[in-house]
N, C-alpha and C positions, 0 to 999 in steps of 0.2 A: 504494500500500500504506500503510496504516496507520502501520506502523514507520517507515517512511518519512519520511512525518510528522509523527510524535512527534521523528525525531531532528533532522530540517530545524527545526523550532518549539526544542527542547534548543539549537540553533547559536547561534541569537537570544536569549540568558536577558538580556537587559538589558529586554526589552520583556517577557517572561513571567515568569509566577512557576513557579521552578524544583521546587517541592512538586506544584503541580500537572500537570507533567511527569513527575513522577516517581512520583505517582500514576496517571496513565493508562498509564504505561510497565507500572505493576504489573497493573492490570485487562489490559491485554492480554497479560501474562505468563500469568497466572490464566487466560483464555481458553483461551493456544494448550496451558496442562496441560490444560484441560477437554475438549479437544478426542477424538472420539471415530473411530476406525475406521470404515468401514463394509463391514460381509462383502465379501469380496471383490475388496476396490478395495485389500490389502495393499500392494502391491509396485507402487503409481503413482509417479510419479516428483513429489517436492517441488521447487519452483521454490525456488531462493535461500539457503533452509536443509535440515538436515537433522535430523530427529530420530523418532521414533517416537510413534503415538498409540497411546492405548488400544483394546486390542480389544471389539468390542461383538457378544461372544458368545451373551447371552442376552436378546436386544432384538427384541424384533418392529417389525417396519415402521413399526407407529404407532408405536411410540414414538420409534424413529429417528428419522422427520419431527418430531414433536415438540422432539426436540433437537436437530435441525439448526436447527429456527425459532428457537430461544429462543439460540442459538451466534449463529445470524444476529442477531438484534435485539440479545446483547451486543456484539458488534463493529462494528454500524452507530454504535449509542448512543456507543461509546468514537471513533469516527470523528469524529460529532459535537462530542461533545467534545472533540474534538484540533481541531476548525476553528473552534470559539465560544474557544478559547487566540489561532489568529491566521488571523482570518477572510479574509485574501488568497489563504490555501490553498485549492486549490478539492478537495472533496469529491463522489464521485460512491458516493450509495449504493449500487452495485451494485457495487462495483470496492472488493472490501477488500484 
C-alpha cells in the first residue's frame, strides 16, 4: 500500500526530504477524498480503514471508467513518486 510507504520512507527523514513526504502524504489525502462510490458496491467491506466515499448517483458507466482511470493513474503516479523519494522500496503498479 501506498500509505504504507509514504510512512516507512517518513521513518527515515534523515535521508529524505521531509516536505516532500508531506506533500505526497497530501496528494494521496486528496485522492482517497476524490474517491468515488460505485452503485452498488455501498456496503463492501474496506480493508484497514474506515471511512465513507462519495456516492456517484448520476454517473453513467463511461464516465465511471473514466474516473476510475484517471483515480488509477493518480495513485500509481503518487506511488511513483513515493519510490523515486527511496528507491529500495519496491513498487508494484498494480498493488496500491
Amino acid at each position: 500500500m501506498i500509505e504504507h510507504r509514504l510512512n516507512e520512507i517518513a521513518s527515515n527523514t534523515m535521508e529524505i526530504n521531509e516536505d516532500s513526504v508531506r506533500v505526497l502524504k497530501e496528494l494521496l489525502d486528496q485522492w482517497k477524498s476524490d474517491l468515488i462510490e460505485v452503485p452498488g458496491n455501498e456496503n463492501h467491506y474496506h480493508h484497514e480503514h474506515s471511512h465513507s466515499h462519495q456516492l456517484a448517483s448520476d454517473v453513467t458507466d463511461e464516465q465511471m471508467l473514466e474516473i476510475q482511470k484517471e483515480l488509477d493513474a493518480r495513485l500509481s503516479l503518487i506511488g511513483k513518486r513515493a519510490t523515486q523519494l527511496k528507491p529500495g522500496l519496491t513498487h508494484d503498479e498494480h498493488t496500491h
